[in-house]
C-alpha positions in Angstrom: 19.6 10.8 11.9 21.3 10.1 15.0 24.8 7.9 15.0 24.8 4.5 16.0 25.6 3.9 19.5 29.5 2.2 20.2 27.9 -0.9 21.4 25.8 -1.4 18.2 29.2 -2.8 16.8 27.4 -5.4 14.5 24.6 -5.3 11.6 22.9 -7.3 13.8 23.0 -4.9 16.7 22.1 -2.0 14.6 19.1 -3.5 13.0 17.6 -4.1 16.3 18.2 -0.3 17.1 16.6 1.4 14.3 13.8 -1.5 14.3 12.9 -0.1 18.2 13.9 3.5 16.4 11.3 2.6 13.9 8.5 1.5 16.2 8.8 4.2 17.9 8.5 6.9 14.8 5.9 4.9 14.0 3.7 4.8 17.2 5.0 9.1 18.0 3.6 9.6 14.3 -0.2 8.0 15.2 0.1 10.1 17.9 0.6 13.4 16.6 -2.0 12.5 13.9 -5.0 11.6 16.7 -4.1 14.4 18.4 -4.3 16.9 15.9 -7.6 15.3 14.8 -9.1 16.0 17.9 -7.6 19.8 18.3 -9.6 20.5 14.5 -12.1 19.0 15.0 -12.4 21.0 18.9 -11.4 24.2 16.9 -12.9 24.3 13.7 -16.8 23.8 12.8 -17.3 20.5 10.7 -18.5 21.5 6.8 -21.1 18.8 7.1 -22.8 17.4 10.4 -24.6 14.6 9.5 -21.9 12.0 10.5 -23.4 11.2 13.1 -26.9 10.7 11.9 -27.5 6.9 12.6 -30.5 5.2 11.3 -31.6 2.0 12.3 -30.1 -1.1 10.4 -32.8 -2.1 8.0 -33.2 -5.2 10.1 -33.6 -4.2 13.3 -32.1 -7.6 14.8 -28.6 -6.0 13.2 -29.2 -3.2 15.8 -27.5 -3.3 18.9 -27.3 0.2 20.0 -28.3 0.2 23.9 -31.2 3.0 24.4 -29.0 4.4 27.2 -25.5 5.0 27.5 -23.1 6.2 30.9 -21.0 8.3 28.9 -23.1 9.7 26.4 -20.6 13.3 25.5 -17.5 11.0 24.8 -19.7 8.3 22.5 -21.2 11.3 20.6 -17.9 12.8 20.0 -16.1 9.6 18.5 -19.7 9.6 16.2 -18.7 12.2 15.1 -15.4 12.2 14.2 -16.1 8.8 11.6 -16.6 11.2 8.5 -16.4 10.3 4.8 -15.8 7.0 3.4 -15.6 5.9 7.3 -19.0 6.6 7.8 -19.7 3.4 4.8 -17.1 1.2 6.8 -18.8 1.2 10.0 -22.0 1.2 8.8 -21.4 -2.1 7.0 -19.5 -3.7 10.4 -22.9 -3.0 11.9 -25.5 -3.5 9.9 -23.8 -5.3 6.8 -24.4 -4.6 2.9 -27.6 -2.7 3.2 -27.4 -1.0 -0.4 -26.0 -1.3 -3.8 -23.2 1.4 -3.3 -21.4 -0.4 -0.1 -20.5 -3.1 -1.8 -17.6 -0.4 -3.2 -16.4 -1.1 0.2 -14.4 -4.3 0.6 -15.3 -6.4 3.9 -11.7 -7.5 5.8 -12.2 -3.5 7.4 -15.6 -4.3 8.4 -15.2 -7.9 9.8 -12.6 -7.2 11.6 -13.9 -3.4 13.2 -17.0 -5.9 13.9 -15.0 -8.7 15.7 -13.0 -6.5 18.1 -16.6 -4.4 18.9 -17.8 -7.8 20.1 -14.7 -9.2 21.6 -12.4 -6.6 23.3 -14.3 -3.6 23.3 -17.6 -5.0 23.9 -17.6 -4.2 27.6 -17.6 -0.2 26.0 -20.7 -0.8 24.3 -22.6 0.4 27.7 -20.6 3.3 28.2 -20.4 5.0 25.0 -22.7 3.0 23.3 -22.5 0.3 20.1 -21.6 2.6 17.1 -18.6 4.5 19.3 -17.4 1.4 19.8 -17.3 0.6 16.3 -15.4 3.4 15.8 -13.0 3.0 18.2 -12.4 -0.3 17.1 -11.5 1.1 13.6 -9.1 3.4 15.4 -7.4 1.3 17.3 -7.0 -1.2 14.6 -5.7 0.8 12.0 -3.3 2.6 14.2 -1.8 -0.7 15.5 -1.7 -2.1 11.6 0.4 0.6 10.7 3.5 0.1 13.0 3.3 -3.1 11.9 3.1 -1.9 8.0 6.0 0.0 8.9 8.2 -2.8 10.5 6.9 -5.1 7.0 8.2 -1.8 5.2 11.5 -1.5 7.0 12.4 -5.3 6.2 11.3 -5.0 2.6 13.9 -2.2 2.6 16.5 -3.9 3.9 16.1 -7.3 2.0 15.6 -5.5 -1.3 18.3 -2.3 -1.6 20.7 -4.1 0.9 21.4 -0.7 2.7 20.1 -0.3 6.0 20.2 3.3 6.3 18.7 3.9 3.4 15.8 1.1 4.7 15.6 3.1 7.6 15.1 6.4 5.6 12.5 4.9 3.6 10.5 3.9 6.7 10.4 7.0 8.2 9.0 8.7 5.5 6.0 6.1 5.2 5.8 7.1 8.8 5.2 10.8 7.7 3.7 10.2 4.2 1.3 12.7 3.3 -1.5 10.1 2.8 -1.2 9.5 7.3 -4.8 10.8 7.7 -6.2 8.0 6.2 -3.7 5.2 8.2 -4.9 7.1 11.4 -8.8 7.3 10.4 -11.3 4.6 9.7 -10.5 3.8 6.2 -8.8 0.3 4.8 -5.1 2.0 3.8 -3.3 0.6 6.9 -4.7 -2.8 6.3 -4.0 -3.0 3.1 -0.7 -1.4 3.5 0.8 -4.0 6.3 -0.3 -6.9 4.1 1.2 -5.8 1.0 4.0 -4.7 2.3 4.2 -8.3 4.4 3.2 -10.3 1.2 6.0 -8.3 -0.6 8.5 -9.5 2.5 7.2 -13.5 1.6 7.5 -13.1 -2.0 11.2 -11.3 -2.1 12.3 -14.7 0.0 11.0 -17.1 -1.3 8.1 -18.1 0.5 5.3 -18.0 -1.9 2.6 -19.6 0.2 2.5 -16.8 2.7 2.7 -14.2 0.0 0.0 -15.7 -1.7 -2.2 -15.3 0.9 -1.3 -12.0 2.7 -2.0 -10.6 -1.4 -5.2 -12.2 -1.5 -6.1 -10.7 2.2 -4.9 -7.3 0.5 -7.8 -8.0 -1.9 -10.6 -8.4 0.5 -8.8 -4.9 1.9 -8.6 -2.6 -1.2 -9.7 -3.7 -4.7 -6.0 -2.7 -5.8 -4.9 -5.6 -3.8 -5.9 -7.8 -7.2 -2.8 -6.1 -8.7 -0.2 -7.8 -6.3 -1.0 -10.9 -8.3 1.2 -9.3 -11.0 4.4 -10.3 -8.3 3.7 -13.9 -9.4 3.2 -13.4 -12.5 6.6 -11.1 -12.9 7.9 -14.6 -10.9 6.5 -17.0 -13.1 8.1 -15.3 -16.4 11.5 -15.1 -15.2 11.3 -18.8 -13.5 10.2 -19.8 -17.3 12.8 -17.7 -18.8 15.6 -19.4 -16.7 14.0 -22.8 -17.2 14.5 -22.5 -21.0 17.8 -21.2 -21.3 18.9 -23.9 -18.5 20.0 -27.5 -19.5 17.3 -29.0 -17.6 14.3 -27.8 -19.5 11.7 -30.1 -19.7 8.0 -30.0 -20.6 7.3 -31.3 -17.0 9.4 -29.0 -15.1 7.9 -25.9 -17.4 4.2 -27.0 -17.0 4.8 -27.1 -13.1 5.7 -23.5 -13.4 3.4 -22.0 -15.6 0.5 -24.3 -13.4 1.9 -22.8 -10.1 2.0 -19.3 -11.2 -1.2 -19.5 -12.5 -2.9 -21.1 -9.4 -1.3 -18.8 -7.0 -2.6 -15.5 -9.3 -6.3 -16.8 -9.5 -5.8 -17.7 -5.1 -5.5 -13.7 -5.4 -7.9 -12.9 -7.3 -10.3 -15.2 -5.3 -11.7 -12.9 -2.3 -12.6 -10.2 -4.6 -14.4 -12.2 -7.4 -16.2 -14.3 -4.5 -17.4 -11.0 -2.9 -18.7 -9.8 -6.4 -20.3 -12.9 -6.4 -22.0 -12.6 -3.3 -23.2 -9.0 -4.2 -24.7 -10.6 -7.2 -26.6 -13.3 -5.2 -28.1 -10.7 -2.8 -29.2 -8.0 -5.6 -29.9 -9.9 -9.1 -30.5 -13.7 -7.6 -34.9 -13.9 -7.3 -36.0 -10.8 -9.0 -37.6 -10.3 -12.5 -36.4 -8.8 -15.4 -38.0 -5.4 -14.4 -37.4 -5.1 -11.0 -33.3 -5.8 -12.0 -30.5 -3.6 -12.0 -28.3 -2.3 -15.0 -25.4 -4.4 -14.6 -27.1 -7.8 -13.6 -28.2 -7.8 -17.1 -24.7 -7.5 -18.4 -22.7 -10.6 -19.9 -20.3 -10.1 -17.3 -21.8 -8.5 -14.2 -19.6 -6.3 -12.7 -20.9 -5.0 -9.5 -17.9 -3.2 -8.6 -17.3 -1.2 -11.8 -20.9 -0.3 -11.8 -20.7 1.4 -8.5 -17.8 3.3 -9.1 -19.1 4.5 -12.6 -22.7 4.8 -11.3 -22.4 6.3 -8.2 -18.8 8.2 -8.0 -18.2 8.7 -12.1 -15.4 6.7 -12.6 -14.0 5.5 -15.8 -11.5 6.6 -18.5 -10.8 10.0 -18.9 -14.0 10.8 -17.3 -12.4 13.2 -14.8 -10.3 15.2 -17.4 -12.6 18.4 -16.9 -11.9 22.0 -16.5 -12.8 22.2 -13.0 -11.2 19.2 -11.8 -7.9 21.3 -12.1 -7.6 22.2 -8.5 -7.6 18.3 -8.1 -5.0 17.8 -10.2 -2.8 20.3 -8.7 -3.8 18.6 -5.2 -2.9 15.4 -7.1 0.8 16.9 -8.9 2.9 16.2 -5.9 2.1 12.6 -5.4 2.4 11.8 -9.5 5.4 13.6 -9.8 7.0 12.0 -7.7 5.9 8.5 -8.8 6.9 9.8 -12.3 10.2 10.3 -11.2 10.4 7.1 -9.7 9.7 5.5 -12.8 12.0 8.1 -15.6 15.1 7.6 -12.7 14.6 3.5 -13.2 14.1 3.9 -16.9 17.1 6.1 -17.4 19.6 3.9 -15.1 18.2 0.3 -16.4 16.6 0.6 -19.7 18.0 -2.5 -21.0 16.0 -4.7 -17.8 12.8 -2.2 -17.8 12.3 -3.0 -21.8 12.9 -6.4 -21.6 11.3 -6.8 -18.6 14.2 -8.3 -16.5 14.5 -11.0 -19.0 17.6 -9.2 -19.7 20.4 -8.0 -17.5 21.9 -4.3 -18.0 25.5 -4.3 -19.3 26.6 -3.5 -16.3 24.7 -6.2 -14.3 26.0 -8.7 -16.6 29.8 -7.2 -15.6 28.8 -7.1 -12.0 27.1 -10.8 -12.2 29.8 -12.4 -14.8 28.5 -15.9 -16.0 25.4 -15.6 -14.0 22.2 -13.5 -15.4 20.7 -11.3 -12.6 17.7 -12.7 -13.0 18.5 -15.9 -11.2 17.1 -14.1 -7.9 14.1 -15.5 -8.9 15.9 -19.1 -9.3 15.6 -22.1 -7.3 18.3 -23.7 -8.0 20.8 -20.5 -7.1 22.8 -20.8 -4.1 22.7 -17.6 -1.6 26.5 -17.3 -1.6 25.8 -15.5 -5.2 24.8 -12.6 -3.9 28.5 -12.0 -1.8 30.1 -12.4 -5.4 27.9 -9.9 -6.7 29.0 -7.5 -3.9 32.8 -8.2 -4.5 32.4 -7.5 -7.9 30.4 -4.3 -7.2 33.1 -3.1 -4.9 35.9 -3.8 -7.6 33.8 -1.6 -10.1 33.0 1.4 -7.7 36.5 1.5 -7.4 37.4 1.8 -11.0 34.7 4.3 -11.1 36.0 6.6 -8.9 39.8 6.9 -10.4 37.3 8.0 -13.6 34.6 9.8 -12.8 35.4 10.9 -9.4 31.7 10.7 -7.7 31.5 10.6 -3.7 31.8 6.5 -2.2 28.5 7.0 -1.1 26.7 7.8 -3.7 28.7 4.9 -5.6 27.1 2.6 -3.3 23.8 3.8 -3.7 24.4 3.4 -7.5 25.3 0.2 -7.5 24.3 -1.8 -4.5 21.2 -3.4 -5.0 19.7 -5.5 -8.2 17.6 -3.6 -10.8 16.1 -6.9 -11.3 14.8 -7.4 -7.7 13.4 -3.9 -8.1 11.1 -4.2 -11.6 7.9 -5.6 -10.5 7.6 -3.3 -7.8 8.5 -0.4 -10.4 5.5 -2.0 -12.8 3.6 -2.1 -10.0 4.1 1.8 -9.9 3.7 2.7 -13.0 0.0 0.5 -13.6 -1.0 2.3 -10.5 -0.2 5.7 -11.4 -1.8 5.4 -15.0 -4.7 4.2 -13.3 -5.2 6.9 -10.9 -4.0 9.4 -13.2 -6.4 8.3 -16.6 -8.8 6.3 -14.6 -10.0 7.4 -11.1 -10.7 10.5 -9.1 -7.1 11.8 -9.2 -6.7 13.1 -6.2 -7.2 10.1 -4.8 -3.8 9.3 -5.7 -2.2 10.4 -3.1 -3.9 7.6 -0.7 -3.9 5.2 -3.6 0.1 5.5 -3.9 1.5 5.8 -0.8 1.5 2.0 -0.8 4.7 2.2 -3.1 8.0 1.2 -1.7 9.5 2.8 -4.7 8.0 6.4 -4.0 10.0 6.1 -0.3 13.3 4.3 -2.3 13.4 7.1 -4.6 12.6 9.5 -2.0 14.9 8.9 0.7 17.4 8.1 -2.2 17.2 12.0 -3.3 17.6 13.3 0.1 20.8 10.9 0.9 22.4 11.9 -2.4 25.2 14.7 -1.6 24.5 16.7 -4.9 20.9 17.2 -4.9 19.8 15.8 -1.5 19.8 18.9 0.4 17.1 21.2 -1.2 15.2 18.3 -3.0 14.9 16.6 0.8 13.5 19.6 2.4 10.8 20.0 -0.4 10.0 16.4 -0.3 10.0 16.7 3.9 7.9 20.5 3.3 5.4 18.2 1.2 4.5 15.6 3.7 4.4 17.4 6.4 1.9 20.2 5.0 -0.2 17.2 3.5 -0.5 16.0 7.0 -1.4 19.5 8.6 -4.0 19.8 5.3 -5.1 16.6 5.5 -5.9 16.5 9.4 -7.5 20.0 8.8 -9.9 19.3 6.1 -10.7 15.6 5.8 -11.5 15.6 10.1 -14.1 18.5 9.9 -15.7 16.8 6.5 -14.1 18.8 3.8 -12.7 17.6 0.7 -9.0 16.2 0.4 -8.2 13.5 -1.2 
């Protein structure tokens, strides 16, 4: 990385330097993905060519293609370049939930590809015709949302380790994670991505209103998003926790927790039980026994689980089959590093991991004196706490040095940010990986996870570390960067990835 400029003499200053650094990784790294999109796909012969097969919507008043177009070459070749699950996406901005199986496909993509086809680019629509401007849309959009999930990224770094270089690592590996394909093409990653990442920016200060909604947006993005009610739920323990052990505990002041916790986890949950809902109106709703589906019979109908274990074979253990090993190997990188994660928090904190934060580590209790590190998650806990913390952590590095005689940097890196703060994003991790891992198609994972903050933490914690950083950076940096040269290979010309 290159040094700070002598006039970036303040934190200040050099926050606003690597945030313009940032953007503009960000934006060079969208870049160099479209553009070697469009070299494979001139160079190489797509494995399957019916992309840009478009029937007519099934109601042919949902069908605005023009019977002429001015630039007929460039609209076919965007056509053509929507491929695999972004064929689904802009089929349902166009012509909506035609059949069973794209209700797998959550609508926040889809309305908003729709809205900019019919707002900004809708003077295209001549030129290149209706469904190329669908799929430019769904370029554009996701490309913009990414700088902006990595900008949410960067300031969840900083507010979280409290190490700005290490922040800045972190965020330019997202840039270069080997999931990019899918931020570049039309799928929902990016989306989901910038309002995690933002909703994890509201929730780590405080302002659970906005985080509460930017989680539930993530739902109507990416069924996963249903998980990032399990931030509020982490919240809502530890609030308790300190409520009971405080002098003030009250039946009133407990029942207001437990009631707001509760209310802000079913908020989340929300947009993705209405649009199951909805899916059950339109299928089951007015038809007879006979003419009904599997699942609308169920006690619980679950459209969604139905589709996925209908249609794509998902469920428990469903993929552990001998030749699915070539997906696991394509899947190793991703889950080892996400194992890792988890066996490096584990081994540093296992006092806060098993207790789940409802207890401080030795040391945290040494670093925090009188105060338990989980009052982050207080109300009542003046900022100032946090400076204390940092004196105290300075006065320990110190002693640690005279002992054990480790570098100062990686001292700081030890010890500078709370293990507390960190848990529910670990958890997070750790459900998600199971999940892919035992539940879905594993390869997937590699999209699924590069949500994490903790997979870039760890990451860009390795390759600062003076000891091991070296070789383990260049694989990690060798890993992402032949993902993305793999990735924009197969997955543009309609070959499988991930």
């Amino acid at each position: 990385m290159a040094p700070y400029p002598a006039a970036a003499t303040t934190a200040h200053d050099r926050r606003r330097l690597d945030r313009r650094r940032l953007l503009r990784y960000a934006f060079t790294s969208r870049v160099l993905l479209l553009a070697l999109i469009i070299l494979w796909r001139s160079v190489l012969s797509p494995y399957d060519t019916s992309a840009s097969i478009n029937p007519p919507c099934l109601s042919s008043a949902d069908s605005e293609n023009p019977a002429q177009v001015l630039l007929p070459s460039v609209g076919s070749a965007i056509e053509r370049s929507i491929v695999w699950d972004g064929v689904y996406f802009v089929r349902v901005a166009e012509c909506g939930y035609e059949y069973e199986q794209t209700y797998a496909f959550l609508p926040l993509l889809p309305l908003c590809i729709s809205f900019l086809s019919k707002t900004v680019f809708a003077p295209l629509v001549p030129l290149i015709g209706y469904r190329a401007v669908l799929g430019l849309s769904g370029y554009v959009l996701n490309n913009i949302v990414f700088v902006f999930a990595a900008l949410c990224l960067y300031l969840l770094s900083i507010r979280v380790l409290k190490d700005q270089e290490l922040a800045f690592r972190s965020s330019i590996l997202f840039c270069f994670n080997p999931a990019s394909i899918f931020y570049t093409s039309i799928y929902s990653e990016s989306l989901y991505a910038f309002l995690t990442f933002g909703g994890m920016n509201f929730f780590i200060n405080g302002n659970d209103h906005w985080a509460t909604f930017c989680f539930a947006l993530s739902g109507c993005a990416r069924s996963n998003g249903v998980l990032n009610a399990g931030y509020f739920c982490f919240r809502t323990m530890q609030r308790a926790k300190e409520t009971l052990c405080s002098r003030k505990c009250c039946i009133i002041r407990m029942s207001r927790i437990l009631l707001g916790g509760a209310i802000r986890t079913l908020f989340i949950f929300a947009p993705f039980i209405s649009f199951q809902t909805y899916g059950y109106f339109n299928i089951c709703v007015h038809r007879s026994v006979d003419d009904m589906r599997p699942w609308c019979k169920a006690r619980l109908p679950l459209l969604y689980n139905y589709i996925q274990s209908h249609y794509w074979g998902v469920g428990f253990l469903r993929y552990f089959q001998v030749k699915q090993l070539p997906n696991f190997l394509l899947a190793s990188p991703i889950l080892s590093l996400a194992l890792c994660s988890l066996a490096c928090y584990v081994k540093r904190w296992p006092e806060v991991f098993l207790s789940l934060g409802l207890r401080a580590s030795s040391k945290e209790k040494e670093l925090a004196g009188e105060q338990p590190s989980t009052a982050v998650f207080s109300e009542d806990v003046p900022k100032v706490q946090d400076d204390k913390i940092l004196k105290r952590r300075k006065a320990i590095i110190e002693n640690e040095n005279l002992v054990e005689q480790p570098s100062r940097h990686e001292a700081a890196h030890r010890l500078q940010f709370d293990p507390v703060i960190i848990l529910p994003f670990v958890i997070h991790l750790g459900v998600m990986a199971a999940t892919a891992f035992f539940v879905m198609h594993v390869q997937v994972a590699t999209r699924f996870l590069s949500a994490s903050p903790p997979l870039y933490w760890f990451a860009s914690g390795v390759i600062s570390s003076p000891r091991v950083g070296k070789r383990l950076g260049h694989l990690i940096w060798a890993y992402c960067i032949a993902y993305i040269f793999l990735g924009s290979v197969l997955f543009s010309n309609f070959y499988p990835f991930t």
